[in-house]
Backbone bond lengths (Angstrom), bond angles and torsions (degrees), N, CA, C in turn:
res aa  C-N    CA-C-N  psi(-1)  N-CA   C-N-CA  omega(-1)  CA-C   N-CA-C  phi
1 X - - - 1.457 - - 1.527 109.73 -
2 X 1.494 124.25 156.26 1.142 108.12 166.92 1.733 131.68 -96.35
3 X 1.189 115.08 177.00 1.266 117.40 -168.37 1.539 110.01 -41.06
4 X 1.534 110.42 139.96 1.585 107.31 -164.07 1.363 85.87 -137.10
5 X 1.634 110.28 158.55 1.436 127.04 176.79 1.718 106.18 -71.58
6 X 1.299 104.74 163.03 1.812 89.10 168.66 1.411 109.03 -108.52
7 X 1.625 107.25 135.37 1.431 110.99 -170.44 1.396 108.29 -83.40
8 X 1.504 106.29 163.43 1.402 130.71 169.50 1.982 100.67 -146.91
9 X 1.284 99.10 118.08 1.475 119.99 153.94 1.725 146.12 -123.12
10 X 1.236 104.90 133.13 1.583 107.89 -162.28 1.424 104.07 -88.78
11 X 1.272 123.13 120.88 1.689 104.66 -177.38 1.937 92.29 -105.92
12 X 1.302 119.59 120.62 1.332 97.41 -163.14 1.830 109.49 -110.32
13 X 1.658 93.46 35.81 1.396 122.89 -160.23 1.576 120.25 5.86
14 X 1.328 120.56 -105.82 1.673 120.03 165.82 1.151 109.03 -119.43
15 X 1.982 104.20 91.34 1.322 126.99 176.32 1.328 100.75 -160.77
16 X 1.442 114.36 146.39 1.654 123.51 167.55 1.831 104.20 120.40
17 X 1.227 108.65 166.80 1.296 124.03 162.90 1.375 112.14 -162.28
18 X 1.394 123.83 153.08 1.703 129.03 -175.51 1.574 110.39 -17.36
19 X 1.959 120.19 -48.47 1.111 104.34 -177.57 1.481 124.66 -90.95
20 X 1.572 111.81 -25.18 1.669 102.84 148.70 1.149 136.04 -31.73
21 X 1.406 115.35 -57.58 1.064 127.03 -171.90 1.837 118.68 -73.13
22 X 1.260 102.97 -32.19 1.431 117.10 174.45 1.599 105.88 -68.14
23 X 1.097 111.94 -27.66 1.857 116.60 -171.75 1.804 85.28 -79.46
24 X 1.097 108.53 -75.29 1.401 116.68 -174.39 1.450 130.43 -23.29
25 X 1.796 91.43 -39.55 1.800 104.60 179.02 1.315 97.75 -84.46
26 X 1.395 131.87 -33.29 1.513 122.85 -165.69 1.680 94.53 -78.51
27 X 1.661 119.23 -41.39 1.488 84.23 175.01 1.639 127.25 -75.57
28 X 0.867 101.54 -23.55 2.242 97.14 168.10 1.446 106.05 -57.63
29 X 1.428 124.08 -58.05 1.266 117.75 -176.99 1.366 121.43 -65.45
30 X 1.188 110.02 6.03 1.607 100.22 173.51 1.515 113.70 -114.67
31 X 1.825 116.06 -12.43 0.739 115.12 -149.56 1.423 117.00 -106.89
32 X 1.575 160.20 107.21 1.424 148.77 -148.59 1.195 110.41 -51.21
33 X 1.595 117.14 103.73 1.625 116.92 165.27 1.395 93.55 -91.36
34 X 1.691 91.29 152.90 1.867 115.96 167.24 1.732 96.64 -58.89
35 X 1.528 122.09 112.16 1.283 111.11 170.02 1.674 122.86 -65.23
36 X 1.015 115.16 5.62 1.353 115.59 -170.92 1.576 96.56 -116.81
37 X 1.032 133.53 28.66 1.789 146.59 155.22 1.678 93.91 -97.45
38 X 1.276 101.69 142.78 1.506 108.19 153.30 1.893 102.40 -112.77
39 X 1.740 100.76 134.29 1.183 111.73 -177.40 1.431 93.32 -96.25
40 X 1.878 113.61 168.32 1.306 120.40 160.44 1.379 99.63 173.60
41 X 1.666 94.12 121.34 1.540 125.16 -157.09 2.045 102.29 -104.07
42 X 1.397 85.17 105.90 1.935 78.08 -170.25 1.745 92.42 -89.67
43 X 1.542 104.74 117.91 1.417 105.79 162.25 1.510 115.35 -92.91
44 X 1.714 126.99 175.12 1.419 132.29 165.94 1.116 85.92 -70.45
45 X 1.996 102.40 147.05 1.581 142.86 174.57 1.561 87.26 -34.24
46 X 1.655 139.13 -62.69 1.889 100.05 -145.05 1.172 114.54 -105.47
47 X 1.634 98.99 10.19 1.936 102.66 153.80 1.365 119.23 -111.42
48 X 1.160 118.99 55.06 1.477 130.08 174.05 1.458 102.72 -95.64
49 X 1.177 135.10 -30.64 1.361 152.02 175.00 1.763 95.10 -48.01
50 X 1.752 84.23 -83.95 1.526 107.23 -166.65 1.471 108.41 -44.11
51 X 1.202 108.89 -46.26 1.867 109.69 -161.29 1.392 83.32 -85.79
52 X 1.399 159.21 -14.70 1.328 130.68 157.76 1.452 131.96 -78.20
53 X 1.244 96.31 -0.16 2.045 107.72 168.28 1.588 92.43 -112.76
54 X 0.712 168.92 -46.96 1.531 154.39 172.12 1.657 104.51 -40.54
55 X 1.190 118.07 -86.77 1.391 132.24 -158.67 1.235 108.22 -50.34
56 X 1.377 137.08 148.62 1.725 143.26 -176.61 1.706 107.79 -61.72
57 X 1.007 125.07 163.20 1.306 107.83 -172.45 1.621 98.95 -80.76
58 X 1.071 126.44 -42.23 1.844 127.71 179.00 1.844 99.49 -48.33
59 X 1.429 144.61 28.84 1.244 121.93 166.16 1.954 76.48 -157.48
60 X 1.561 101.89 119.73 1.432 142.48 160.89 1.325 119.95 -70.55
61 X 1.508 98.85 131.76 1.537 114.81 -158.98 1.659 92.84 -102.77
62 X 1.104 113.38 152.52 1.766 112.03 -177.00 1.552 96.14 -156.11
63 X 2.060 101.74 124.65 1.607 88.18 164.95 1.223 114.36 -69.34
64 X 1.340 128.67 -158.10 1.716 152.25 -107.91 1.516 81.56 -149.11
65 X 1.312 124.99 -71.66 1.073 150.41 -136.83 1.511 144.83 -140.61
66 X 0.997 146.80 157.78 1.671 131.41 145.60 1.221 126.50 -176.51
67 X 1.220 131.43 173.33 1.419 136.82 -152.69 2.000 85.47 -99.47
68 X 1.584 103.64 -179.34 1.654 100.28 -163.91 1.913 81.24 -114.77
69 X 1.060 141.97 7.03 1.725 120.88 173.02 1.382 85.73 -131.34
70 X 1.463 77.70 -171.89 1.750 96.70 -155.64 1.727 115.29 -93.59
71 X 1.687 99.88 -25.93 1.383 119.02 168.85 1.130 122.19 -167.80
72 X 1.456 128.06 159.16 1.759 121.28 156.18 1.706 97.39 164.72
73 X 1.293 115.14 -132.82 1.125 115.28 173.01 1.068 140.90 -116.14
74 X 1.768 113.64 85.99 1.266 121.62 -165.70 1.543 107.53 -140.03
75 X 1.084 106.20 76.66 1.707 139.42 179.61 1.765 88.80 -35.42
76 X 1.379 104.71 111.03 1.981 111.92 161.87 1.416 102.83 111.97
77 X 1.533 117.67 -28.33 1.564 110.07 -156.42 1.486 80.54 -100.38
78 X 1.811 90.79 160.48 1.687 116.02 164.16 1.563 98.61 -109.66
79 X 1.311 119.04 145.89 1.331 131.45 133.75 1.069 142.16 -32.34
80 X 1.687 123.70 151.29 1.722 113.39 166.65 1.460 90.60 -65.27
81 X 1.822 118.61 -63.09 1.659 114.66 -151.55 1.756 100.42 -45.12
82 X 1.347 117.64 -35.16 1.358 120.02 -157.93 1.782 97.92 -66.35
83 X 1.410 134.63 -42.87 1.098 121.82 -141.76 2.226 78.69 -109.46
84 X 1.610 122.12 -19.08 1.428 90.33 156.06 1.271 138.86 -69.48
85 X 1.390 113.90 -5.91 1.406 127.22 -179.33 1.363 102.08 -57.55
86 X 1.594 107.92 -73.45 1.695 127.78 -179.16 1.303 88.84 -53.82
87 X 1.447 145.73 21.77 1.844 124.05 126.07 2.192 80.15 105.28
88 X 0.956 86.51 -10.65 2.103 71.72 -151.94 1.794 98.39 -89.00
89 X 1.613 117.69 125.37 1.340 135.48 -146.05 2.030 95.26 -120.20
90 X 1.159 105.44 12.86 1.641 115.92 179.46 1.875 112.65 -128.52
91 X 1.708 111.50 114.99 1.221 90.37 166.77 1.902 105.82 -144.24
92 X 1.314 93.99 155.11 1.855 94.65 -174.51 1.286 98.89 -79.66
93 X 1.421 109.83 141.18 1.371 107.96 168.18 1.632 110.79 -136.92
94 X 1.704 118.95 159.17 1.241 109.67 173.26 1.587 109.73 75.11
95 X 1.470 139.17 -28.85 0.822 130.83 145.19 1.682 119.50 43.22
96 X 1.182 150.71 126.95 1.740 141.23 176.48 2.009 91.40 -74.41
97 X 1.585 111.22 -49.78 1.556 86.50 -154.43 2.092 91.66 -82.44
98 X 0.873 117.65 55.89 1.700 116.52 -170.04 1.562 74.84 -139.66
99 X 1.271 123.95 -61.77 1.265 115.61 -175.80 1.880 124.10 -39.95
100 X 2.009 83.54 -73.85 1.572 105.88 -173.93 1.592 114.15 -69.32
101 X 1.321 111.07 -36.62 1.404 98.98 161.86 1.230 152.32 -108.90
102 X 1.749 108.95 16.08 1.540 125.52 -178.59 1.539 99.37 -123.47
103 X 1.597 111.25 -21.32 1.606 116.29 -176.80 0.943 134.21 69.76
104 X 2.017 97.48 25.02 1.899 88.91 179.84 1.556 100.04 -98.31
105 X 1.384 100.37 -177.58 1.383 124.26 -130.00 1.456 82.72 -127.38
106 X 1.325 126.89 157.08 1.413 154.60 -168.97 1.610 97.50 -81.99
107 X 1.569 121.32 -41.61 1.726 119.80 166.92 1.129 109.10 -49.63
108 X 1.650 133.32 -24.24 1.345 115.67 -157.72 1.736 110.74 -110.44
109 X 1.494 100.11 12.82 1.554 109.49 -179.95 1.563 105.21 -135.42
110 X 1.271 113.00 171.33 1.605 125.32 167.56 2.180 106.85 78.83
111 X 0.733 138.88 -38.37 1.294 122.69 -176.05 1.628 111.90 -72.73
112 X 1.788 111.97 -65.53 1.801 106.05 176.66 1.343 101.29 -54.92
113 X 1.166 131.92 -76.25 1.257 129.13 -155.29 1.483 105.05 -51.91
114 X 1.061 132.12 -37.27 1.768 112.17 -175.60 1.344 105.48 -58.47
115 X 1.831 114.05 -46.63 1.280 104.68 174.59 1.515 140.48 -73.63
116 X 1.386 101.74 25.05 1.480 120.51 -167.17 1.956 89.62 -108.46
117 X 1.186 98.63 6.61 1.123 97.88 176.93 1.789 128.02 64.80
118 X 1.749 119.40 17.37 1.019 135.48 163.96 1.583 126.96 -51.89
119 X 1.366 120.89 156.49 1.333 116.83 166.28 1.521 90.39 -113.19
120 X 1.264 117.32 143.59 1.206 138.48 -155.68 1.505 112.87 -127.57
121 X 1.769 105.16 118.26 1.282 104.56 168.76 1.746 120.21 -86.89
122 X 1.025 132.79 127.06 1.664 89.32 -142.15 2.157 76.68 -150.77
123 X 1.707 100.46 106.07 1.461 89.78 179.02 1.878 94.53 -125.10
124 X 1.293 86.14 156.89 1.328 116.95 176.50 1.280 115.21 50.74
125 X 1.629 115.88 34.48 1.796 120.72 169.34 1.574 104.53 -89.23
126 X 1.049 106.61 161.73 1.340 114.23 157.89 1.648 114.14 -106.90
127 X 1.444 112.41 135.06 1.674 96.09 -170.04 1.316 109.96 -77.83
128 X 0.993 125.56 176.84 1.566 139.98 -165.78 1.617 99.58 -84.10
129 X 1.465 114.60 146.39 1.460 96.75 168.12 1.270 108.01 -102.69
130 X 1.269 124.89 42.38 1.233 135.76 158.14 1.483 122.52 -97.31
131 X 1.465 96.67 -16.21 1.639 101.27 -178.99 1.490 86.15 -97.22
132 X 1.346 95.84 163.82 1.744 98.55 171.92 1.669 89.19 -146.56
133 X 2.085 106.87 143.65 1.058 128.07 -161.99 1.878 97.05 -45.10
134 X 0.822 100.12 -71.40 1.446 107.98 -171.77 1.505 117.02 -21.15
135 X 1.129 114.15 -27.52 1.798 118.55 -171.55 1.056 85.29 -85.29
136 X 1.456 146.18 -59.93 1.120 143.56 -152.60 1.265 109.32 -73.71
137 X 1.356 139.74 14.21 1.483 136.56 -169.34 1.486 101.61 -64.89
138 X 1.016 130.61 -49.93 1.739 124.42 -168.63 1.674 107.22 -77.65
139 X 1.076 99.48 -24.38 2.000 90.66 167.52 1.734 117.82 -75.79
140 X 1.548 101.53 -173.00 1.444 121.73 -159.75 1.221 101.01 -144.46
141 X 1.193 104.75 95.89 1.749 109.10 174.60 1.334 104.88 -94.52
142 X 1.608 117.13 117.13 1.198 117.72 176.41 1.421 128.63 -113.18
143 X 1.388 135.91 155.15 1.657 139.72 -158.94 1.128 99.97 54.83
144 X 1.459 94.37 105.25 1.850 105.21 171.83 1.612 89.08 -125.22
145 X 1.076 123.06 -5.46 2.394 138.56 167.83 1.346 73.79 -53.00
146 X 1.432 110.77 143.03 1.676 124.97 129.47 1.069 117.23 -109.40
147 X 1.173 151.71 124.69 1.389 119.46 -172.54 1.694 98.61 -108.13
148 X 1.136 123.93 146.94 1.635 133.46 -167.53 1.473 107.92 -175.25
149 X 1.187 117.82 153.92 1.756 130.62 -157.37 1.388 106.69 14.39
150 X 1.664 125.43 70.78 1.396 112.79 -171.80 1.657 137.09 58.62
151 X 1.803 103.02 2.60 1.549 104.06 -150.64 1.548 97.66 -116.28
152 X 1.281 135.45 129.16 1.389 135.00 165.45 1.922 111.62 -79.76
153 X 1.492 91.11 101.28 1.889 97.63 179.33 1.400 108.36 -96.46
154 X 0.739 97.54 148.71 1.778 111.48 -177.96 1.544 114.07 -109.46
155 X 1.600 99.90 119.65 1.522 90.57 174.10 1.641 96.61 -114.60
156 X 1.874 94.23 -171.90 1.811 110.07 178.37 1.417 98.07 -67.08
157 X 1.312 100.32 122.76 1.685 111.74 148.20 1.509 98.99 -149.94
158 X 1.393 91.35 -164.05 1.897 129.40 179.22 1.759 95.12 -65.84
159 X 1.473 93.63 -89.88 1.609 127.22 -163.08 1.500 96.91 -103.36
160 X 1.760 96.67 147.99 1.214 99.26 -163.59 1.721 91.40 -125.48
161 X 1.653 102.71 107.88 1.719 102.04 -177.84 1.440 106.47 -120.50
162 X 1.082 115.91 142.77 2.017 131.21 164.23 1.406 96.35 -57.77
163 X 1.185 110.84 150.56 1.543 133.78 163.37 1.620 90.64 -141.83
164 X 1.878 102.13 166.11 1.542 100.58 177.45 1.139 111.55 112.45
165 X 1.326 117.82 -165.83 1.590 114.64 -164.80 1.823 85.14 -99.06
166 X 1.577 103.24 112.33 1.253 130.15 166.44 1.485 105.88 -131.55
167 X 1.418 115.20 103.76 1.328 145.94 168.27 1.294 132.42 -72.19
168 X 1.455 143.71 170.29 1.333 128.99 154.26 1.232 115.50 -81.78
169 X 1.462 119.91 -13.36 1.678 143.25 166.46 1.685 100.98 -60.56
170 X 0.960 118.38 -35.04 1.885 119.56 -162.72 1.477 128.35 -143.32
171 X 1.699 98.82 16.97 1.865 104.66 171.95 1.542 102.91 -82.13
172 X 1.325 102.55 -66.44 1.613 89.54 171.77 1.491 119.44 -12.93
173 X 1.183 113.19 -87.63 1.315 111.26 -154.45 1.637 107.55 -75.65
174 X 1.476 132.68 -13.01 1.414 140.04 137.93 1.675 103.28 -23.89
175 X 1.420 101.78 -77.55 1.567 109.11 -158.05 1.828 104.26 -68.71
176 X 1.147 123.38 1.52 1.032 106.30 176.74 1.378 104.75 -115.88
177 X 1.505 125.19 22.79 1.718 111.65 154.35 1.535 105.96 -95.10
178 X 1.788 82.72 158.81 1.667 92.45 174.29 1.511 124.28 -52.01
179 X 1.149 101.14 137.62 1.699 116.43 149.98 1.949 95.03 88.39
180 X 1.342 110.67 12.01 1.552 102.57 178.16 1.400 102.09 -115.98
181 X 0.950 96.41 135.42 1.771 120.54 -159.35 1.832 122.36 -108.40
182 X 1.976 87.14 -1.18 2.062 87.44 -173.96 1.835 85.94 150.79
183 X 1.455 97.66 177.34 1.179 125.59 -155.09 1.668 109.52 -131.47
184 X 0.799 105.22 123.40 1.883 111.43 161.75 1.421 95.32 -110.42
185 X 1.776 112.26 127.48 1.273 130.74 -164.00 1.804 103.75 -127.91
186 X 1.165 104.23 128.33 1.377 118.50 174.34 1.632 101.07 -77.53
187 X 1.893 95.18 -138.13 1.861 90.26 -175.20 1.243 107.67 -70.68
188 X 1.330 143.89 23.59 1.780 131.96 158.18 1.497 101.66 -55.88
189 X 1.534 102.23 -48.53 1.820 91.51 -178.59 1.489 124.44 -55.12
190 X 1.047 114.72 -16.34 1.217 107.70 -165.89 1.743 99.15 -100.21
191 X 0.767 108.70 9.35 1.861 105.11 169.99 1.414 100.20 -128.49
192 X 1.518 105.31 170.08 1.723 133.21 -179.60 1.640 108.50 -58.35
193 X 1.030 114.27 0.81 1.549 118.04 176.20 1.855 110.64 -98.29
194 X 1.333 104.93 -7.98 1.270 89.50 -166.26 1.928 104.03 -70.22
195 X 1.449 107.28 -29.89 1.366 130.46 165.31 1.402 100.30 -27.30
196 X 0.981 133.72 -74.64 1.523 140.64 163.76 1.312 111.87 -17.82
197 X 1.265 119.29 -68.30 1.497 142.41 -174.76 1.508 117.31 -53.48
198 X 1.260 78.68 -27.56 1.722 85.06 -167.91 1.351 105.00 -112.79
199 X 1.600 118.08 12.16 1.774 128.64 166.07 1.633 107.11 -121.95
200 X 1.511 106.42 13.95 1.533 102.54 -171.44 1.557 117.09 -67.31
201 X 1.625 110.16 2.24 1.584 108.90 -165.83 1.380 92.67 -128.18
202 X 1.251 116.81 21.12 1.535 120.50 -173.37 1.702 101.87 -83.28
């Protein structure tokens, strides 16, 4: 592949409201990111709007989530087409608590949406063996870390990102082992440390 930025992502799961989130964007936007990080701040589906007119355009908004067609009748879910409309070109998928606590299944993600033309945060799926690596060259498969009995395992992917307790106490020295390329960040994003996180390769 060629030379890639090193990521940092905020998943800021089900947390925030207009003025959280407005505090939140004014502190990133004011604050010196390493320009050579790519940021991307996954808000909940009905502030994807909002947190994409707040935030500077250099830090990427990514849903949470999404359903695998484009429409029909599926009372609660959003769409890929629905969330390219709202402009936003980042979405998490596969998720562990989407898994362990809603119980979907790896069939019900990764085929529409790749072809919806997404970059994909995409942890703990297994890809389809219907997809084959090669199609996927322009995406970003991210969290290929598991973390389990204390142990960071590595599976097949693209990009190789940490998930987990990534701190402003412990990116540094995160971002400086081999072969890790960025961070998927729980609630760090949502506080003044994520700044840290997102200069840990600076």
């Amino acid at each position: 592949m060629t030379s890639r930025k090193f990521f940092v992502g905020g998943n800021w799961k089900l947390n925030g409201d207009k003025k959280s989130i407005e505090e939140l964007a004014n502190t990133l936007n004011n604050a010196k990111l390493n320009p050579d990080t790519e940021v991307v701040c996954g808000a909940p589906s009905i502030y994807l709007d909002y947190a994409r007119s707040k935030l500077n355009p250099n830090i990427d908004v990514a849903a949470q989530n999404c359903y695998k067609v484009a429409k029909g009748a599926f009372t609660g879910e959003i769409s890929p087409a629905m969330i390219k409309d709202c402009g936003i070109k980042w979405v998490i998928l596969g998720h562990s608590e989407r898994r362990h606590v809603f119980g979907e299944s790896d069939e019900l993600k990764t085929i529409n949406t790749v072809f919806f033309g997404f970059t994909i945060i995409q942890q703990q799926i297994q890809i389809s063996s219907t997809i084959q690596i090669s199609d996927l060259c322009c995406y970003i498969y991210i969290y290929i870390y598991i973390y389990k009995n204390n142990l960071w395992s590595k599976c097949h992917c693209l990009w190789s990102t940490i998930s987990g307790s990534v701190t402003g106490g412990t990116c540094k020295e995160l971002a400086s082992q081999k072969d890790v390329d960025g961070f998927l960040v729980g609630g760090a994003s949502l506080k003044p440390e994520f700044i840290e996180i997102i200069n840990a390769k600076a």
